[in-house]
TORKOL-4160 file (C-alpha; in steps of 0.2 Angstrom, whole numbers, padded with zeros to 4 digits, m for minus):
316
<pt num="1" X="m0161" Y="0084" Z="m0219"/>
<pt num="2" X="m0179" Y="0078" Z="m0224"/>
<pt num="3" X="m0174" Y="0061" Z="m0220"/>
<pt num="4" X="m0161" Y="0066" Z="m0202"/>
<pt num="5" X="m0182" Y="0073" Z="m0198"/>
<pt num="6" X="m0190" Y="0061" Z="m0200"/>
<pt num="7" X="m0181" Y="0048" Z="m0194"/>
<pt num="8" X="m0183" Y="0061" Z="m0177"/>
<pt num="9" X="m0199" Y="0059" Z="m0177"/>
<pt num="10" X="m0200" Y="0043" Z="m0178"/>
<pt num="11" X="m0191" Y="0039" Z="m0164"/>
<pt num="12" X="m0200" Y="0052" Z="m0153"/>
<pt num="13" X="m0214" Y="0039" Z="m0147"/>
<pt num="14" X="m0199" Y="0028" Z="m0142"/>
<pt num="15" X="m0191" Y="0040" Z="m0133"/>
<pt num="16" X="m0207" Y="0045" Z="m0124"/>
<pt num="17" X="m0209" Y="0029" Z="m0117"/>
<pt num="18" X="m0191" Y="0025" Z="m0114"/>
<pt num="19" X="m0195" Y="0041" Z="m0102"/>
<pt num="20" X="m0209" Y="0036" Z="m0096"/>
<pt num="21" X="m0203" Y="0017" Z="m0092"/>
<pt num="22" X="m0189" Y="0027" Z="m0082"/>
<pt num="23" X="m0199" Y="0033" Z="m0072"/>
<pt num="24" X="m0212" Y="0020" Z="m0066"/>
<pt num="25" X="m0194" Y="0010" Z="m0062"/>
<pt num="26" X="m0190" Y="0025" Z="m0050"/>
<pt num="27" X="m0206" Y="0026" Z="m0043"/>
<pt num="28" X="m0207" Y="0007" Z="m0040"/>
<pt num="29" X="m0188" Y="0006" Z="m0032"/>
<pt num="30" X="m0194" Y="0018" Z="m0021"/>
<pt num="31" X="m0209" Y="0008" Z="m0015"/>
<pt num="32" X="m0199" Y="m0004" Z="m0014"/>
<pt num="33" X="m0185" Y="0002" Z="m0003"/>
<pt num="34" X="m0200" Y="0007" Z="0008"/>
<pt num="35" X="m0208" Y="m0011" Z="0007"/>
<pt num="36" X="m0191" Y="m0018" Z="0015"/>
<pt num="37" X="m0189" Y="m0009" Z="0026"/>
<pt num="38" X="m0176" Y="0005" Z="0024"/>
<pt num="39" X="m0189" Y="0018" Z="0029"/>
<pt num="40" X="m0189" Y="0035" Z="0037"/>
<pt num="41" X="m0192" Y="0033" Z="0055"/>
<pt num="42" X="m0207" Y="0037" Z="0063"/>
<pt num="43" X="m0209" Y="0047" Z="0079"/>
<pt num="44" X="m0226" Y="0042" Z="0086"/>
<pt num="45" X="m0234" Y="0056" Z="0089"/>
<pt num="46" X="m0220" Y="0064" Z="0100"/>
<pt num="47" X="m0204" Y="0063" Z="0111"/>
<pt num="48" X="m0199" Y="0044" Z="0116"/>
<pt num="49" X="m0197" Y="0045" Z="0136"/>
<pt num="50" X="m0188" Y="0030" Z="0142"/>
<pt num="51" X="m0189" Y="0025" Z="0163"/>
<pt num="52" X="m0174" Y="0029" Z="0175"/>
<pt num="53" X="m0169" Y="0010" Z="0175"/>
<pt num="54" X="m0170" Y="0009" Z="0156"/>
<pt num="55" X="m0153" Y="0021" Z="0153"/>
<pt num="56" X="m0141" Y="0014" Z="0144"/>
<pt num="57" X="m0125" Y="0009" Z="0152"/>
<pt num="58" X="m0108" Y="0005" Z="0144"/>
<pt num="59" X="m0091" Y="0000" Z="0152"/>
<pt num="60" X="m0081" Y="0016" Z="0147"/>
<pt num="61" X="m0064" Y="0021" Z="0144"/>
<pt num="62" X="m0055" Y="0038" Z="0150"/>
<pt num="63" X="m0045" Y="0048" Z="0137"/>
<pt num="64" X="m0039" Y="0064" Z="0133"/>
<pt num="65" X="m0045" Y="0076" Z="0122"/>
<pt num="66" X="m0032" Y="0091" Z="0114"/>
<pt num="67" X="m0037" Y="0102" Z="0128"/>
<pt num="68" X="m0033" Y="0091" Z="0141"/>
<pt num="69" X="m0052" Y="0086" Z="0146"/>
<pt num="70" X="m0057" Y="0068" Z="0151"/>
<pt num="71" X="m0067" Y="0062" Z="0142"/>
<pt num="72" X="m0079" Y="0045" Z="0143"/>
<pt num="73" X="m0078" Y="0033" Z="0128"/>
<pt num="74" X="m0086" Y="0015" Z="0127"/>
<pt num="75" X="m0073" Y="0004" Z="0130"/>
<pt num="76" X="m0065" Y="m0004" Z="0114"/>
<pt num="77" X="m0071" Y="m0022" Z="0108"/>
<pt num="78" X="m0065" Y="m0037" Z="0096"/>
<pt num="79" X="m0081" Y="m0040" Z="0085"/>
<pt num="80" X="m0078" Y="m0050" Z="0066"/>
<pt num="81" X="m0092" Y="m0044" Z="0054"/>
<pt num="82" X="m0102" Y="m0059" Z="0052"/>
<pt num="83" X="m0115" Y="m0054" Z="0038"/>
<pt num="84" X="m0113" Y="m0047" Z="0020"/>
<pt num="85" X="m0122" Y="m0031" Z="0029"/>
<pt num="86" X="m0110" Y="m0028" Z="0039"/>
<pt num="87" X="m0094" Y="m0033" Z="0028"/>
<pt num="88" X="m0102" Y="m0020" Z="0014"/>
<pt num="89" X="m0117" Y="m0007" Z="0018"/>
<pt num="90" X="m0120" Y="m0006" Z="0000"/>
<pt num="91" X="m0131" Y="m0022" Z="0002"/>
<pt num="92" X="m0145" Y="m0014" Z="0009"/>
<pt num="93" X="m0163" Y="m0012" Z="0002"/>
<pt num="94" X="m0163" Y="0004" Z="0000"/>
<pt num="95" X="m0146" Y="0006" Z="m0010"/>
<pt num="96" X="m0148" Y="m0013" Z="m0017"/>
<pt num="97" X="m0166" Y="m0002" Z="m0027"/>
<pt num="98" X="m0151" Y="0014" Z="m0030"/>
<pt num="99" X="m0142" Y="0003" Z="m0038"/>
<pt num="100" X="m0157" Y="m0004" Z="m0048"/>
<pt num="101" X="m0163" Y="0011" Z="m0051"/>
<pt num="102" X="m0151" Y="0020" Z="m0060"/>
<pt num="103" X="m0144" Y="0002" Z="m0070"/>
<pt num="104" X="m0160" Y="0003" Z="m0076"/>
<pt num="105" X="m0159" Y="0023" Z="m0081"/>
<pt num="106" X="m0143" Y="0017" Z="m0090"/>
<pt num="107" X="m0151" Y="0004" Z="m0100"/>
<pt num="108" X="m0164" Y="0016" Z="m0106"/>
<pt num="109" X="m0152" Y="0028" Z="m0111"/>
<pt num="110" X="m0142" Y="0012" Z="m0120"/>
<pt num="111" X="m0160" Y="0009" Z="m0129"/>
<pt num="112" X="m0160" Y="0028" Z="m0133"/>
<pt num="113" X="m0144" Y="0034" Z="m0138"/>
<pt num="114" X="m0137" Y="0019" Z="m0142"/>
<pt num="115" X="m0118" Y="0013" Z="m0139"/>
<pt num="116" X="m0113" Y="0033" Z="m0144"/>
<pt num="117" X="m0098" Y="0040" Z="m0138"/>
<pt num="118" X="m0105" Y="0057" Z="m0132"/>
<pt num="119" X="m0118" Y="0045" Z="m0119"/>
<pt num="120" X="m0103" Y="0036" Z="m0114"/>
<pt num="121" X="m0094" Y="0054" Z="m0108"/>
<pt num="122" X="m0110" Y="0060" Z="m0104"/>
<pt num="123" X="m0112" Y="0047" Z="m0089"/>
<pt num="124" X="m0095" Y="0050" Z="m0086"/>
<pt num="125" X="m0097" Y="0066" Z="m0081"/>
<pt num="126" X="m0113" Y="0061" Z="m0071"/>
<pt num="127" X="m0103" Y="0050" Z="m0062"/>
<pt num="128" X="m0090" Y="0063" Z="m0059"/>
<pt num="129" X="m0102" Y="0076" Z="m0054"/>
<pt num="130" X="m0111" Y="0063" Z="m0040"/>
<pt num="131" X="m0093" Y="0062" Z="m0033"/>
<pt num="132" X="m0091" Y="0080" Z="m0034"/>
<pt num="133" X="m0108" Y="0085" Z="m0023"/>
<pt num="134" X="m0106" Y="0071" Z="m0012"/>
<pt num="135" X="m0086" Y="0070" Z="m0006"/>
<pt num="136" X="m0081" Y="0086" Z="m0011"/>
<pt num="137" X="m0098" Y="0097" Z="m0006"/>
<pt num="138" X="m0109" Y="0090" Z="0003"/>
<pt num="139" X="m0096" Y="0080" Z="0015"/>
<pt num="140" X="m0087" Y="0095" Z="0019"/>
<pt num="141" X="m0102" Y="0106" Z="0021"/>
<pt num="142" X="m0112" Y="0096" Z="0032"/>
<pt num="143" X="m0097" Y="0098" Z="0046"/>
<pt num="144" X="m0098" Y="0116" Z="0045"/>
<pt num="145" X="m0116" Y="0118" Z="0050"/>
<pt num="146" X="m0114" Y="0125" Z="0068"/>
<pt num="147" X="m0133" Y="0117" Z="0075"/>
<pt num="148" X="m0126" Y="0098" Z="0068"/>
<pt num="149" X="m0117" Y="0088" Z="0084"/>
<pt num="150" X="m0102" Y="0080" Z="0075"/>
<pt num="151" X="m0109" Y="0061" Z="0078"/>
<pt num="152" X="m0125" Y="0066" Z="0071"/>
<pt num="153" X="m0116" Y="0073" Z="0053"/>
<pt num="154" X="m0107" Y="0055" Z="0056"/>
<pt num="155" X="m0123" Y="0046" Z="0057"/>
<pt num="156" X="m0128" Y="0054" Z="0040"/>
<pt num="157" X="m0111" Y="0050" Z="0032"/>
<pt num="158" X="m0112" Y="0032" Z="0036"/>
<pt num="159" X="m0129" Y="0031" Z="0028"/>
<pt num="160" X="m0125" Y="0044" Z="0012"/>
<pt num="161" X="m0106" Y="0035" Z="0004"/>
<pt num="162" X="m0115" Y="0017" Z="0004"/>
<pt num="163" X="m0128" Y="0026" Z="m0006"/>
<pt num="164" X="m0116" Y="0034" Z="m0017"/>
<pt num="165" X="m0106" Y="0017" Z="m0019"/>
<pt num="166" X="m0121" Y="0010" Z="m0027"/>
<pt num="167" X="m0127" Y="0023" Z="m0039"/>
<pt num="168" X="m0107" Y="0025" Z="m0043"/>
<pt num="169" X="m0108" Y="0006" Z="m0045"/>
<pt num="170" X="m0124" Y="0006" Z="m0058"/>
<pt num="171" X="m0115" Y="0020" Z="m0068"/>
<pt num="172" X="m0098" Y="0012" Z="m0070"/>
<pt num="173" X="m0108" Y="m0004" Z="m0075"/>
<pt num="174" X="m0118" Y="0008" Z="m0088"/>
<pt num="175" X="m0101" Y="0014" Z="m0094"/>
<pt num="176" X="m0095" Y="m0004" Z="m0099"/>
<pt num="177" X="m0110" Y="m0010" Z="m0105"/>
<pt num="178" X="m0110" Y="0005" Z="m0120"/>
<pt num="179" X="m0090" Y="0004" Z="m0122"/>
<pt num="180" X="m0089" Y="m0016" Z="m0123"/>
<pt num="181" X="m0090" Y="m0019" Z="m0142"/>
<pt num="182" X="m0093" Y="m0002" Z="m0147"/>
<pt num="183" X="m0083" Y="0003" Z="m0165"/>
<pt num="184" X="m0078" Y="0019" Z="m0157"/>
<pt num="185" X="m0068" Y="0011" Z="m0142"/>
<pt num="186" X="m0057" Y="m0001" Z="m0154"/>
<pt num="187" X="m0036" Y="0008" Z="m0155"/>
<pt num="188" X="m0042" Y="0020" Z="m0141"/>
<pt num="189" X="m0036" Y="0021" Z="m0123"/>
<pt num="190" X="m0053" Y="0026" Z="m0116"/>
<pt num="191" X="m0053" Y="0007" Z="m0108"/>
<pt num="192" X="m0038" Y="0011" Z="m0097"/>
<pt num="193" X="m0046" Y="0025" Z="m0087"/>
<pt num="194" X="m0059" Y="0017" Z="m0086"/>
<pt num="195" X="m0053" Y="0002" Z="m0077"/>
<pt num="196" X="m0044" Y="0013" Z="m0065"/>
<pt num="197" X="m0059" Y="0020" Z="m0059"/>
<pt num="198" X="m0067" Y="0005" Z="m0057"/>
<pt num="199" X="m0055" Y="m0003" Z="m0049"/>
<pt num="200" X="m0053" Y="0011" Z="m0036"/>
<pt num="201" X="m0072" Y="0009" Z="m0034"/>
<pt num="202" X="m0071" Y="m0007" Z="m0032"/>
<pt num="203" X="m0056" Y="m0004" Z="m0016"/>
<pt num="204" X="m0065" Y="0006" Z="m0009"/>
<pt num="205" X="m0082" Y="m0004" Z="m0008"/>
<pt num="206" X="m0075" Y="m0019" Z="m0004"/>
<pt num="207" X="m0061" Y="m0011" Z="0010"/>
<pt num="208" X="m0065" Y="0006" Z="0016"/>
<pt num="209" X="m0082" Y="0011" Z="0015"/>
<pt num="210" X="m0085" Y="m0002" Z="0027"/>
<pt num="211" X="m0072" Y="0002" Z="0040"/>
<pt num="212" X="m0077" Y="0021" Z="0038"/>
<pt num="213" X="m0095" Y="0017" Z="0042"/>
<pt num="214" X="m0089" Y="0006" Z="0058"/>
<pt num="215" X="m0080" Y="0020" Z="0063"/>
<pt num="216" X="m0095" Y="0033" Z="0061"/>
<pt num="217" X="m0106" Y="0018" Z="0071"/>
<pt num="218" X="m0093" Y="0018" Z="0085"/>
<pt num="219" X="m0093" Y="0037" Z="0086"/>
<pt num="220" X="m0112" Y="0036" Z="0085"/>
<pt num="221" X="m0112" Y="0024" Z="0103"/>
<pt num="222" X="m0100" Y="0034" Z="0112"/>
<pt num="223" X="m0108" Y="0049" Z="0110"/>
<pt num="224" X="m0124" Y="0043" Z="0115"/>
<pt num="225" X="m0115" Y="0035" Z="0129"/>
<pt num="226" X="m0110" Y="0052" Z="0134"/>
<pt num="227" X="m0127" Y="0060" Z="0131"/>
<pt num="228" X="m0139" Y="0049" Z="0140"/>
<pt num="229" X="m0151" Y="0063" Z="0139"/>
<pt num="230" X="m0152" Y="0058" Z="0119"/>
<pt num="231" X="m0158" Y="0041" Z="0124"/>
<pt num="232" X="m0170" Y="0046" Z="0136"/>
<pt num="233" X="m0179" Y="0060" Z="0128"/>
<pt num="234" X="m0173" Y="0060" Z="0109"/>
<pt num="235" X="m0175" Y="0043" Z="0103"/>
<pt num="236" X="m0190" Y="0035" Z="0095"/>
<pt num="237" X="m0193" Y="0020" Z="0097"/>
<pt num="238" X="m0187" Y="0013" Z="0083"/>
<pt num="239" X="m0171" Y="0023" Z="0084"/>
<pt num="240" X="m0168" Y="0014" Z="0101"/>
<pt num="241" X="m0170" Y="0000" Z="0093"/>
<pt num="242" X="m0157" Y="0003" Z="0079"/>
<pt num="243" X="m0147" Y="0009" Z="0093"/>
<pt num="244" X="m0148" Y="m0007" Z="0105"/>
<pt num="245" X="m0144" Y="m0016" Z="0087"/>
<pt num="246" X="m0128" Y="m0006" Z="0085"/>
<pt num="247" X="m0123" Y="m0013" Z="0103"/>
<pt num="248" X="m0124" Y="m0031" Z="0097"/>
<pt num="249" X="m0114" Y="m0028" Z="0082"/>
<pt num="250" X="m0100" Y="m0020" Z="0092"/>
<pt num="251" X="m0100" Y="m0033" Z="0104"/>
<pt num="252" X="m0109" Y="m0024" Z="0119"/>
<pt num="253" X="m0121" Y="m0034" Z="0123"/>
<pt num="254" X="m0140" Y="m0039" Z="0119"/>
<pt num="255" X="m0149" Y="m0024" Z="0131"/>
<pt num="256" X="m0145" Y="m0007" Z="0134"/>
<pt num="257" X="m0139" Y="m0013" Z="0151"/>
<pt num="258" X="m0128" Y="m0024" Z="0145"/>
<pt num="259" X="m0108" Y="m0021" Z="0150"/>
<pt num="260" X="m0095" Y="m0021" Z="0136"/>
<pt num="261" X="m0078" Y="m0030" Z="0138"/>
<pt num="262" X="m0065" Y="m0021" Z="0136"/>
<pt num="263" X="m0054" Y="m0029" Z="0120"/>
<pt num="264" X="m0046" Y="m0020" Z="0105"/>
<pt num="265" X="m0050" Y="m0002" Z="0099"/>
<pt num="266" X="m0057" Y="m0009" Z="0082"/>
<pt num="267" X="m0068" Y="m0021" Z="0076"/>
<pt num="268" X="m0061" Y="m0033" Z="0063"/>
<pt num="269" X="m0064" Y="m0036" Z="0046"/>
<pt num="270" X="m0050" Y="m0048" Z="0044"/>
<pt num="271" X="m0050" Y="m0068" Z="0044"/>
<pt num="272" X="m0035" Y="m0080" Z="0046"/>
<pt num="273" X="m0026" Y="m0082" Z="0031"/>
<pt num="274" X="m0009" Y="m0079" Z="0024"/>
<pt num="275" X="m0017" Y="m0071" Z="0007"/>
<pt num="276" X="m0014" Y="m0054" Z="0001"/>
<pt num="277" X="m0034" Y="m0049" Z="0005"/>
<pt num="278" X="m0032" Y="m0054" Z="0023"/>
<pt num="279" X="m0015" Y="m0044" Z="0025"/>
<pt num="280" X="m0021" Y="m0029" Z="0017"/>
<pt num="281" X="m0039" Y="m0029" Z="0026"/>
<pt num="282" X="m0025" Y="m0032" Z="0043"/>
<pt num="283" X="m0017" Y="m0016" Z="0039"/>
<pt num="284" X="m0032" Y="m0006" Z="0036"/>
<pt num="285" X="m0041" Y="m0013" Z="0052"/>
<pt num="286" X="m0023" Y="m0005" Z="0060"/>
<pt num="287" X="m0026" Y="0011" Z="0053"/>
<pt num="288" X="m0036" Y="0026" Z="0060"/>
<pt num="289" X="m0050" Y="0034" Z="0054"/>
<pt num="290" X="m0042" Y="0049" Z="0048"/>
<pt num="291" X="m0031" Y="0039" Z="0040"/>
<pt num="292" X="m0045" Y="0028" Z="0031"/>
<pt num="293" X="m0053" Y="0046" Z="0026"/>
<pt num="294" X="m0037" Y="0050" Z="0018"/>
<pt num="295" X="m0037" Y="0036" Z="0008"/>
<pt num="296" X="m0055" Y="0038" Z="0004"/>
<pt num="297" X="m0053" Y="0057" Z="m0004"/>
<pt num="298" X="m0035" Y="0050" Z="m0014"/>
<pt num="299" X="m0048" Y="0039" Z="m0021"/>
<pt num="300" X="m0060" Y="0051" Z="m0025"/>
<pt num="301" X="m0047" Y="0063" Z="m0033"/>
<pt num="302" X="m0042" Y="0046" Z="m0043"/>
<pt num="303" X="m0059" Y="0044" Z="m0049"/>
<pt num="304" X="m0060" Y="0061" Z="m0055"/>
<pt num="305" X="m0045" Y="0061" Z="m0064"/>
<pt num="306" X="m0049" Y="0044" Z="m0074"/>
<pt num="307" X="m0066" Y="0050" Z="m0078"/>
<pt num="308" X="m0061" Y="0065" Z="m0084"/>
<pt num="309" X="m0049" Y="0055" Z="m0095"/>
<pt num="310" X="m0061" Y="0044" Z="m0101"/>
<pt num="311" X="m0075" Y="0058" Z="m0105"/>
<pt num="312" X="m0059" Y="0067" Z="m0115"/>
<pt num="313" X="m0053" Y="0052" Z="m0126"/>
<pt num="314" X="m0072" Y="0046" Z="m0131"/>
<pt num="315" X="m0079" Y="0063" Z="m0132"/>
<pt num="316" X="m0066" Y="0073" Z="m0142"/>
């Protein structure tokens, strides 16, 4: 016990900076996100009043909601994602420093724990509880709050699941990192979960998040295409910005002004090819958005149980 003690003591200093190096790299991922540019946006000193002629217009298309009430839609258009952004919205500043962020956390607890089992099925259950507040808390809540307009929680959805993509990213890369080589792992089946989960993650990063935050764009324009009043009295300057943005990468044009031609209800993340990644990303450009959410929580749900399975056999 006298040696257990004072071993303990000696690695307290190392531990204390190992906290302490944690910290400063949070701090400095944060100013960093801000330096590129994923920053909150600022509202100038008040409301964002736009002129009569500045209103946006959008060639619009007529359907029918449950009720039987007409309602105006921008028309549907054929746009192919061109840059990485686009293709996966985990590449952004802000989630490119989430990402950096907690791979660094991880190494700091690879430094301080060591490759121990019991960190291994700790970050497991991390992993699992981010998946637990985001898709199964916080996703569901958000809908229920009855001051939030539908496209708004949308907006917030598209932004949040990237997010979460890249901190679930840095922990699943954690997780390898202290069970590649590890005595502990060797006869067990703790590598099977965990390539199930990552491959899942992997799906749905590179395949659905994507077309899940297209649809929550798309949803975004039509209802400010059917709230003008937003536009003209809401918006900051730099959300009309982002908003005349999110018209060029759906194809409606360079200015608010600008018509859209009316093409295909989806925009495609597909290219030529005859391979089995331009068939699948085919069939998932032709499937719904409640479709695609349906896929997104079987994933989640997967996740869980292969995490779960992976804390139980390295933990136990």
């Amino acid at each position: 016990r006298a040696s257990e003690r004072a071993s303990e003591r000696a690695m307290a200093p190392g531990r204390l900076v190992a906290a302490c190096v944690g910290v400063l790299v949070v701090g400095a991922a944060r100013v960093g996100a801000f330096a590129l540019g994923d920053r909150p946006l600022s509202t100038r000193g008040g409301l964002v009043r736009l002129r009569r002629h500045d209103s946006p217009r959008v060639a619009t298309t007529q359907i029918r909601t449950s009720r039987g009430r007409a309602v105006a839609v921008p028309a549907a258009t054929t746009v192919t994602a061109s840059s990485s952004e686009e293709r996966m919205p985990m590449l952004s500043p802000m989630n490119a420093a989430l990402f950096a962020t907690y791979g660094v956390a991880g190494l700091v607890v690879r430094g301080v724990a060591g490759a121990s089992p019991r960190a291994a099925a700790s970050i497991a259950c991390v992993w699992a509880g981010c998946v637990l507040a985001i898709s199964f808390m916080e996703a569901v809540v958000k809908f229920r709050s009855p001051f939030l307009p539908k496209f708004f929680a949308l907006d917030v959805g598209r932004t949040v699941f990237p997010a979460l993509n890249a901190v679930e990213a840095a922990l699943c890369a954690t997780l390898w990192v202290l069970s590649l080589g590890s005595a502990w792992l060797l006869g067990s089946l703790a590598p099977l979960p965990l390539a199930m989960a990552t491959a899942v993650l992997a799906a749905q990063v590179a395949f659905l998040t994507p077309r899940l935050c297209r649809d929550g764009e798309r949803a975004v324009l039509a209802a400010l295409a059917r709230h003008p009043y937003l536009v003209k009295v809401v918006l900051t300057d730099a959300q009309r910005d982002r908003y005349c943005e999110l018209r060029r990468t759906h194809g409606y044009g360079d200015a608010p002004a600008a018509a859209a031609p009316a093409a295909s209800q989806k925009t495609s993340f597909s290219s030529d090819g005859g391979g089995p990644r331009q068939a699948l990303s085919r069939y998932l450009d032709s499937r719904s958005s409640k479709t695609l959410h349906v896929f997104y929580v079987v994933g989640e749900l997967l996740k869980l149980l292969c995490l779960g399975a992976f804390a139980a056999a390295v933990g136990g």
